[in-house]
PAFIMAR-424333 format. One line per field, with one value per residue (C-alpha): residue number from 1; z, y, x. Coordinates in nm, 4 decimals, always signed. Last residue first. Layout:
n	(NUM_...)
pz	(Z_...)
py	(Y_...)
px	(X_...)
END
This chain:
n	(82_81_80_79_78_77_76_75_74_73_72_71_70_69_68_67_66_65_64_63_62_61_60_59_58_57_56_55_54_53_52_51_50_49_48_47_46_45_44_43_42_41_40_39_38_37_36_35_34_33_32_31_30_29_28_27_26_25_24_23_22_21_20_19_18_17_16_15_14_13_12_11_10_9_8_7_6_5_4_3_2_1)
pz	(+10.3889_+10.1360_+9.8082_+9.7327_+9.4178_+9.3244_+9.1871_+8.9072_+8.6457_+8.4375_+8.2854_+8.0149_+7.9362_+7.6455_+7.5810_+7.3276_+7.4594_+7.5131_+7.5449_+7.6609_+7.9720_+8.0216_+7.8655_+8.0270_+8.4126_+8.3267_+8.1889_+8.4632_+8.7598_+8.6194_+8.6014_+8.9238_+9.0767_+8.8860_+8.9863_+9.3060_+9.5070_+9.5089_+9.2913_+9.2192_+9.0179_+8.7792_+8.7259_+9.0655_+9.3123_+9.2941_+9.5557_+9.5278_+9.7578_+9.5452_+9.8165_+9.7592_+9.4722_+9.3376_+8.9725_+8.8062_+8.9980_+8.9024_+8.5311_+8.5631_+8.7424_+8.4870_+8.2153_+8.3625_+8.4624_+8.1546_+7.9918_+7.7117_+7.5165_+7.2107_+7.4196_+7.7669_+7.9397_+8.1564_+8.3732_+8.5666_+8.8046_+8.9060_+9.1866_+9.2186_+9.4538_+9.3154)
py	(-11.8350_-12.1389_-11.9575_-12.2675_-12.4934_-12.6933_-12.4380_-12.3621_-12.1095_-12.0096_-11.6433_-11.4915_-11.1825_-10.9783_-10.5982_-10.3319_-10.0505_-9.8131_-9.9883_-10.2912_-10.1381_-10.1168_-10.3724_-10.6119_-10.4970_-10.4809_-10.8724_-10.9683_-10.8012_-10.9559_-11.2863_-11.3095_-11.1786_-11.4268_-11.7124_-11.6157_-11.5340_-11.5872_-11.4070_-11.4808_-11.2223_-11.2849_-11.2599_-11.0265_-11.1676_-10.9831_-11.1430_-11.0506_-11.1830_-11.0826_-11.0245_-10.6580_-10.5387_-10.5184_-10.6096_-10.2467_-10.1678_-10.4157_-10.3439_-10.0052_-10.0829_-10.3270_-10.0748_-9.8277_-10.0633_-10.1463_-9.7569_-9.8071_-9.9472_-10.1857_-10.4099_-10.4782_-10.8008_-10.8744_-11.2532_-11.4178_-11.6770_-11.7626_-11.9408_-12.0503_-12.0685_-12.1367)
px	(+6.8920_+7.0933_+7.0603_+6.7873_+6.8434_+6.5709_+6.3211_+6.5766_+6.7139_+6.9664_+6.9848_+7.2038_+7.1564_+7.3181_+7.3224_+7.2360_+7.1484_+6.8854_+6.5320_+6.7453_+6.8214_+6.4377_+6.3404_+6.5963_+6.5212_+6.1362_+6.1280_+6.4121_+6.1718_+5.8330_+6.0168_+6.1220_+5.8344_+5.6245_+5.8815_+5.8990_+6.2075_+6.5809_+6.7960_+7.2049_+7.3636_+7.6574_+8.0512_+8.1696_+7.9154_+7.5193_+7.3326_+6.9585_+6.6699_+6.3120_+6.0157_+6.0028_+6.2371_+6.6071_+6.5412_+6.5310_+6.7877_+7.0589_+6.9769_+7.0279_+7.3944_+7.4660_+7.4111_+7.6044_+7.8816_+8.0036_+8.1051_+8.2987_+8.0159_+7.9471_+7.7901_+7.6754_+7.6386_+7.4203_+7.4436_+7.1844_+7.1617_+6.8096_+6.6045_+6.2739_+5.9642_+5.6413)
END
């Protein structure tokens, strides 16, 4: 099934944002996932065990070494319009 997600990480206890995000962001960015990353969240596009096989790694492994936040909504009724 096709679904969408908007996600949102949010590191804590750090100086340094952007790391974590960027890890996160890399981890996720895969064949047959679309990712839009806008300044607050990250739109993804693809299906839903994709999806969810991409968040799961993407958390773990940020996770693994930080402690962070995500927040995640998600739908099969909302298409990222492409």
């Amino acid at each position: 099934m096709k679904i969408q997600a908007e996600v949102s990480l949010y590191p804590l206890r750090t100086p340094r944002l952007s790391e974590a995000i960027d890890k996160f962001l890399d981890r996720i960015r895969r064949p047959g996932l679309l990712v839009e990353v806008t300044p607050m969240s990250t739109r993804i596009e693809g299906e839903s065990n994709e999806m969810f096989k991409a968040l799961r790694d993407a958390f773990e492994t940020v996770a693994a070494g930080e402690d962070v936040v995500l927040t995640a909504t998600m739908s099969n009724a909302c298409p990222l319009g492409r």
